[in-house]
C-alpha positions in Angstrom: -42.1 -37.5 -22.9 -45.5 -37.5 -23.4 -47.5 -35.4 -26.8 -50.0 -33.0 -25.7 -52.2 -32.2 -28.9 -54.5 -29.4 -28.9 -56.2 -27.3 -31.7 -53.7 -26.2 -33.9 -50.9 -27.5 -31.8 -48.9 -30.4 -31.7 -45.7 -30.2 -29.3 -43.6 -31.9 -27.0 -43.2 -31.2 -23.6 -40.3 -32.7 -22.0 -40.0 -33.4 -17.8 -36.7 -31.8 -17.6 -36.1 -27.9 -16.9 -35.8 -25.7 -19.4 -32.7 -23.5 -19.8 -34.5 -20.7 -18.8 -35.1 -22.2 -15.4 -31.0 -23.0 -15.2 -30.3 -19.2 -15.9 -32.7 -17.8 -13.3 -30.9 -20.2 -11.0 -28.1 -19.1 -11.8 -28.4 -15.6 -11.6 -29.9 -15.7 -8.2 -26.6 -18.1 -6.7 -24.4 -15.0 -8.7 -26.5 -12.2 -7.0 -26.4 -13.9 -3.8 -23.4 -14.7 -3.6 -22.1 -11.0 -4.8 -23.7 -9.4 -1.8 -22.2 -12.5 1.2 -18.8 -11.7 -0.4 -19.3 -8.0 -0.2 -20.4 -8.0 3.5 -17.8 -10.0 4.0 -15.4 -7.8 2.5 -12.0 -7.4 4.6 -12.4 -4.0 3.7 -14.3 -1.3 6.0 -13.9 2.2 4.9 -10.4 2.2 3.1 -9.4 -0.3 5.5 -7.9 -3.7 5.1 -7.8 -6.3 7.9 -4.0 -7.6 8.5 -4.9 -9.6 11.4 -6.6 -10.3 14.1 -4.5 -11.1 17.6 -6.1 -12.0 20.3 -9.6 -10.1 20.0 -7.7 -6.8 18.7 -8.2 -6.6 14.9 -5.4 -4.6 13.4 -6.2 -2.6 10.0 -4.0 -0.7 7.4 -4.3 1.8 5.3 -1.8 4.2 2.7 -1.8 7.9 3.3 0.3 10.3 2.3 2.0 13.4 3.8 2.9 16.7 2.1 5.7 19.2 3.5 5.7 21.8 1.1 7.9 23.9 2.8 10.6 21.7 2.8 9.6 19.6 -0.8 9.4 16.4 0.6 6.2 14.3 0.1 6.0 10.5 1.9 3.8 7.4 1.7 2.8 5.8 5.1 1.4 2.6 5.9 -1.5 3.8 8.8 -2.4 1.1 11.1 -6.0 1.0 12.8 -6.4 -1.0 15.9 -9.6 -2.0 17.4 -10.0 -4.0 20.8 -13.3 -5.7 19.9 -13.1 -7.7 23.7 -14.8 -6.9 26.8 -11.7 -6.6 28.2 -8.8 -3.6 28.3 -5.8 -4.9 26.4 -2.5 -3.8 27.1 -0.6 -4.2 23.9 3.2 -5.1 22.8 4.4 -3.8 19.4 6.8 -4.5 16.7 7.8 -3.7 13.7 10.1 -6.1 11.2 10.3 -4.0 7.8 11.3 -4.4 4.4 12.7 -2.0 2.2 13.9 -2.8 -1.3 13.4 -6.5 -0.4 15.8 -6.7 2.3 15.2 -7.0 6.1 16.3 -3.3 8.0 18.1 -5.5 11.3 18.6 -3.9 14.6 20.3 -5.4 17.2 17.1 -5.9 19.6 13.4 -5.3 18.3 11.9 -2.6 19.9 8.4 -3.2 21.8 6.1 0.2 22.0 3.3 -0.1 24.4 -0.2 1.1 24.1 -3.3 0.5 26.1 -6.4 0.0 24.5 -9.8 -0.5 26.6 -12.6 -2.9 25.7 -14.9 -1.4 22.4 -11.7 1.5 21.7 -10.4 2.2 18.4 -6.8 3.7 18.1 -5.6 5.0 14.9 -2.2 6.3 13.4 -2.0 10.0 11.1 1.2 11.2 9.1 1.3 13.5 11.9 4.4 14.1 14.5 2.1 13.5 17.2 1.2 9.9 16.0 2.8 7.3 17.9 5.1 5.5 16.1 4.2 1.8 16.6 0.7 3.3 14.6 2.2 4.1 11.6 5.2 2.9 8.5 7.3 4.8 6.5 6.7 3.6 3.2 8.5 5.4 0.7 9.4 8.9 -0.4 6.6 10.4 -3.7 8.9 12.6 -5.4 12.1 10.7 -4.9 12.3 7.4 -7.3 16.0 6.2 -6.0 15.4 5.9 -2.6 14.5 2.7 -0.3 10.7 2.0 -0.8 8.8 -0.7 1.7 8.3 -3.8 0.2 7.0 -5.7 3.1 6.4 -5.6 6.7 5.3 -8.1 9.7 3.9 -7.0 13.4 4.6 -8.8 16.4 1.9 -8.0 18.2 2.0 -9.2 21.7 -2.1 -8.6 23.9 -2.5 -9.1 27.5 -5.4 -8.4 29.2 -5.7 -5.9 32.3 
């Protein structure tokens, strides 16, 4: 430490930083590091990443369907598949569900194709139309005693064409 002595003053000044110096520090690593972890966010547009197989990045999302007529409203699990290769993919699906925690078994899993070329987006709706390896029933809205998804896993087989 050494004394610096001036008119009217006599302080201190020490070598080591001040704690102002630590919080600017500080707040710059917290800013920083707010924005890599939001760029980096597994989210993109209401969509979560599940997984990535093979160069095809799979996404989900919850939407819901109404059918007034008929007074049913359902929850669907809408999956978002994006072939980020140069290549066309030719793609194997499954689905294993869970509903109420327990495994719904069939006999044989069932594959669904779909063909997806290189840069392509497919995505499932709540619509009929909506291939059915592109979307999940989750649950019924206005019905509180029936089976409700609790889980799922894809098997997701690519080859390239």
């Amino acid at each position: 430490m050494r004394r610096i002595n001036g008119i009217g003053q006599n302080r201190i000044q020490s070598k080591e930083p001040s704690r102002c110096f630590y919080f600017k520090h500080i707040l710059i690593f917290v800013i920083a590091l707010f924005f890599f972890l939001n760029l980096n966010s597994q989210e993109k547009d209401g969509w979560t990443l599940k997984k990535d197989y093979n160069g095809v990045k799979v996404y989900t999302q919850t939407d819901e369907f109404h059918d007034y007529t008929n007074g049913l409203h359902y929850e669907y699990i809408i999956l978002k598949v994006e072939n980020i290769t140069a290549r066309n993919k030719k793609l194997e699906i499954a689905q294993v569900l869970y509903y109420d925690g327990k495994k719904i078994s069939k006999s044989d899993i069932e594959y669904n194709t779909l063909f997806i070329t290189s840069g392509e987006i497919k995505m499932g709706s709540t619509s009929k139309t909506s291939p059915e390896c592109l979307k999940i029933f989750s649950r019924f809205l206005n019905y509180s005693n029936k089976p409700v998804l609790t889980g799922f896993e894809l098997i997701i087989n690519t080859e390239d064409l």
